[in-house]
C-alpha positions in Angstrom: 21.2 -9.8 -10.5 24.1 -11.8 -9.8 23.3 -11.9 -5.8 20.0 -13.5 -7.1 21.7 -15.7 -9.3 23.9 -16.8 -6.9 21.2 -17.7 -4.7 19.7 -20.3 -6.7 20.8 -24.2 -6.2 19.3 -26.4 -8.8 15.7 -25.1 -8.7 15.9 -24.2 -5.2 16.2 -21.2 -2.8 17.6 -21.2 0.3 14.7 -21.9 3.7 15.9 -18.7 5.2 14.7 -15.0 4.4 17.0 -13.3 2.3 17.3 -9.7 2.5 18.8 -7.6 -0.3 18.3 -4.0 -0.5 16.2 -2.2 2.5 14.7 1.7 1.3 12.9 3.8 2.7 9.9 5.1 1.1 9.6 8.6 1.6 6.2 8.9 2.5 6.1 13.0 2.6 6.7 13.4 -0.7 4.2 11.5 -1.7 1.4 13.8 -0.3 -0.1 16.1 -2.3 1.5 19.8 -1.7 -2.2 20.9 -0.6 -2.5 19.1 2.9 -0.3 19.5 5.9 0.8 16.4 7.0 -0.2 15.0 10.3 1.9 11.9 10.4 0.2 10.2 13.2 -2.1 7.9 12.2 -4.0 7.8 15.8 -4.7 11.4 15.6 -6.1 11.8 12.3 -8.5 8.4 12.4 -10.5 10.8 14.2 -10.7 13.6 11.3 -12.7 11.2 8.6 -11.7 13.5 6.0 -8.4 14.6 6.2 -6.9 11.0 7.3 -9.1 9.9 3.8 -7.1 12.8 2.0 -3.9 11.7 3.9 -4.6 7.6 3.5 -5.2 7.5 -0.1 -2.1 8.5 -2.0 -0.4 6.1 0.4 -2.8 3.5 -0.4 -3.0 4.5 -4.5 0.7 4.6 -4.4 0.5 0.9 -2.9 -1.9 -0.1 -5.8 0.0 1.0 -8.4 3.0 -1.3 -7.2 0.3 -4.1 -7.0 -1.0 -3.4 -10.4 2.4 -3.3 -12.0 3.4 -6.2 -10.5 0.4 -8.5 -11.8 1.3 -6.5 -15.0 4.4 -8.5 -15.1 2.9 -11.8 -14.3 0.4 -11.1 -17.1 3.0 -10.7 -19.3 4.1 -14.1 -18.0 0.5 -16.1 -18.9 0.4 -14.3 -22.4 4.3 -15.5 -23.0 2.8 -19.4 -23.0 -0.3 -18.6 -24.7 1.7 -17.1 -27.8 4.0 -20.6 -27.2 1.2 -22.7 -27.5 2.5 -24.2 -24.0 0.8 -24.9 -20.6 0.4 -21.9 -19.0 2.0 -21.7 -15.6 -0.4 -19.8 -14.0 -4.0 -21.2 -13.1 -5.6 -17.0 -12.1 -4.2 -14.5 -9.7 -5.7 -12.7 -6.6 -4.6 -9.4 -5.4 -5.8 -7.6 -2.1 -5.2 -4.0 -0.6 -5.1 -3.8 3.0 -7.6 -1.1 4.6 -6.0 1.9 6.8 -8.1 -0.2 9.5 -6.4 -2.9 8.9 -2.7 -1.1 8.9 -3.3 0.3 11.9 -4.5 -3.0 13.6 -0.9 -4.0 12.6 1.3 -1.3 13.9 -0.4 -1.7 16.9 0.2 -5.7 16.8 3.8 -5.2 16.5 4.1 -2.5 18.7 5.2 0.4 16.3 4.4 3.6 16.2 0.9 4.8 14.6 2.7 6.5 11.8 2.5 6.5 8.2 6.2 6.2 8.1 6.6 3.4 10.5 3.9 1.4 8.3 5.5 2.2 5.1 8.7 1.0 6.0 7.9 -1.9 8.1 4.7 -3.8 7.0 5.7 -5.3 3.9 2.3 -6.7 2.7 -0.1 -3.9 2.7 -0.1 -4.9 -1.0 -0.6 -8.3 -1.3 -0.6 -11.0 -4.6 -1.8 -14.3 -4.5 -0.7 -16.5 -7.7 -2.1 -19.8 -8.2 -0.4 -22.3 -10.0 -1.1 -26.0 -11.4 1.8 -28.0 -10.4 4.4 -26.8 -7.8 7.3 -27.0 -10.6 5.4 -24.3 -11.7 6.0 -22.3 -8.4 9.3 -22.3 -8.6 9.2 -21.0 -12.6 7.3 -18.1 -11.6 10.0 -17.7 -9.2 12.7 -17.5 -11.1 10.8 -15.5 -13.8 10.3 -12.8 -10.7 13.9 -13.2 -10.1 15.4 -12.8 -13.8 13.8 -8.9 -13.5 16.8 -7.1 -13.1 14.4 -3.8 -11.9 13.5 -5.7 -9.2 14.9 -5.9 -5.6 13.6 -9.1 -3.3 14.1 -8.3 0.1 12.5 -11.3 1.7 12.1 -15.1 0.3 10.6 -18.0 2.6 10.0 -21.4 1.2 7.3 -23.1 3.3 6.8 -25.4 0.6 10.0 -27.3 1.3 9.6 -26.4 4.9 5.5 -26.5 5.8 4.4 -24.6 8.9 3.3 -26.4 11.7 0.2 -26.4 11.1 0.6 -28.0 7.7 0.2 -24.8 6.2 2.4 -24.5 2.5 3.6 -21.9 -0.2 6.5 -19.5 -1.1 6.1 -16.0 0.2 8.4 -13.4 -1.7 8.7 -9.8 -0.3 10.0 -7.9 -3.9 10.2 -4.1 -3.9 9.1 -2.7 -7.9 9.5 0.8 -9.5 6.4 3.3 -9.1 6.6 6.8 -10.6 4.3 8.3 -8.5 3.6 12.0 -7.3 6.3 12.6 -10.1 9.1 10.4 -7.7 10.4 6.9 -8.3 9.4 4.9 -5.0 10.5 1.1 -4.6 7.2 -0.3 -3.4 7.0 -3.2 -1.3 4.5 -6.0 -2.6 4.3 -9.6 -1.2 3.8 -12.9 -3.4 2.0 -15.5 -1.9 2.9 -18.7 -5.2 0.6 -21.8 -4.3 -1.1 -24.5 -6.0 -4.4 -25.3 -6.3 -4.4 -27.8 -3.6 -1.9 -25.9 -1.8 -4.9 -23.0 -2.1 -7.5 -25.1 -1.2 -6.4 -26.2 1.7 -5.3 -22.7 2.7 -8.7 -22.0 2.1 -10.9 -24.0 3.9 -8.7 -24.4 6.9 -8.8 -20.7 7.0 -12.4 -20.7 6.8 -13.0 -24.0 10.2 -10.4 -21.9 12.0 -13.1 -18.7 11.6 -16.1 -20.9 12.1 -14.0 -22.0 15.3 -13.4 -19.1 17.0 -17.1 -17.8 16.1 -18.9 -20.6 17.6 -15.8 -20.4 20.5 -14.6 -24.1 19.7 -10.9 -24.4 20.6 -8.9 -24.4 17.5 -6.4 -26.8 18.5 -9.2 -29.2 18.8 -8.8 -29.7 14.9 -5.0 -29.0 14.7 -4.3 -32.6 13.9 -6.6 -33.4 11.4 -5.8 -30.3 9.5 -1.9 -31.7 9.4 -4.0 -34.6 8.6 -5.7 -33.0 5.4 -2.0 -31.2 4.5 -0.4 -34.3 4.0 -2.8 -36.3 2.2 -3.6 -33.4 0.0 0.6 -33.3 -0.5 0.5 -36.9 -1.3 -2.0 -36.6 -3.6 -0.9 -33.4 -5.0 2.7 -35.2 -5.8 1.5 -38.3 -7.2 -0.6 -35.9 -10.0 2.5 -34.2 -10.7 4.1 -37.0 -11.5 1.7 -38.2 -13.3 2.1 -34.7 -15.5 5.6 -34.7 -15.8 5.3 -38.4 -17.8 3.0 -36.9 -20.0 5.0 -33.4 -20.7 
């Protein structure tokens, strides 16, 4: 851990991804013996049946890692209910891309249909979503994922301290954790989406105008400026209230 350590400046972590340890999940030996392996994931979307028999250890493999991580973060919220403290972390989301949704992927980024390539390049087919109070908390649950010594972060990007254009903020982590699956240790990928509340909400409903915007085939930029509009007021606010917390703690 002491590349992780290192990493940290008073609280902070540095705007750029940072990449650590890159594996390669070997995805044929987590296949049952039974089944021959067709790899390619264009072929066998055809076959209902033996791409669901291929799919799902990949994708129950992929759970595990999800379920072990929110394991950890459980851990976390019992830790300040036995304190008597304010817990850190208002409830947690977790979502499991589809095969459908995979493939849409590889296909996006122009890799090949395989199993292998989407193991080893799409880093959120599990996905975690942790919802915090205050944005001091964020950066706790950060470091708490960082002082696990069993875990390897490959990616970190702070778009709290550095918002996406569209006004857009939270800290993405990409962490590989242990799975003993299929009698193998893997180091599963899992992305951490850590938000506040307001952070979430706007995340929310901007997500939900841009949908009602491209159903109803409104331009989207239309309402580009008022959503930066909402982000920053909602920051403002958002700032002010933790301030307002931090006097009382």
């Amino acid at each position: 851990m002491g590349n992780q350590n290192a990493m940290k400046q008073n609280g902070t972590m540095p705007l750029n991804p940072v990449i650590i340890q890159q594996q390669v999940i070997e995805v044929n030996e987590v296949m049952p013996v039974t089944i021959t392996v067709n790899d390619n994931m264009e072929e066998i979307a055809d076959m209902t049946e033996q791409f669901s028999q291929t799919i799902d250890p990949i994708l129950r493999m992929y759970n595990a890692a999800m379920s072990a991580t929110t394991a950890r973060l459980e851990i976390i919220k019992d830790e300040f209910k036995y304190r008597k403290a304010r817990c850190p972390i208002h409830h947690i989301d977790t979502r499991l891309k589809s095969a459908k949704s995979i493939l849409g992927k590889l296909e996006k980024k122009d890799l090949n249909l395989t199993l292998s390539a989407a193991c080893n390049n799409i880093y959120d087919i599990a996905g975690i979503r942790v919802v915090c109070p205050y944005m001091k908390d964020v950066y706790l649950i950060r470091d708490r994922i960082l002082a696990q010594d069993d875990i390897h972060i490959m990616e970190i990007k702070d778009y709290i301290e550095n918002p996406k254009p569209n006004g857009y903020r939270s800290l993405h982590m990409v962490i590989r954790v242990p799975v003993y699956f299929m009698n193998k240790k893997q180091m599963v990928p899992v992305e951490l989406q850590i938000r506040t509340l307001a952070m979430d909400l706007w995340a929310s409903l901007e997500h939900d105008i841009q949908y009602k915007s491209i159903k109803s085939k409104v331009c989207t930029e239309d309402f580009s400026d008022e959503l930066r509009e909402c982000a920053k007021l909602i920051y403002q606010a958002e700032e002010k209230m933790e301030m307002m917390n931090s006097m009382l703690e």
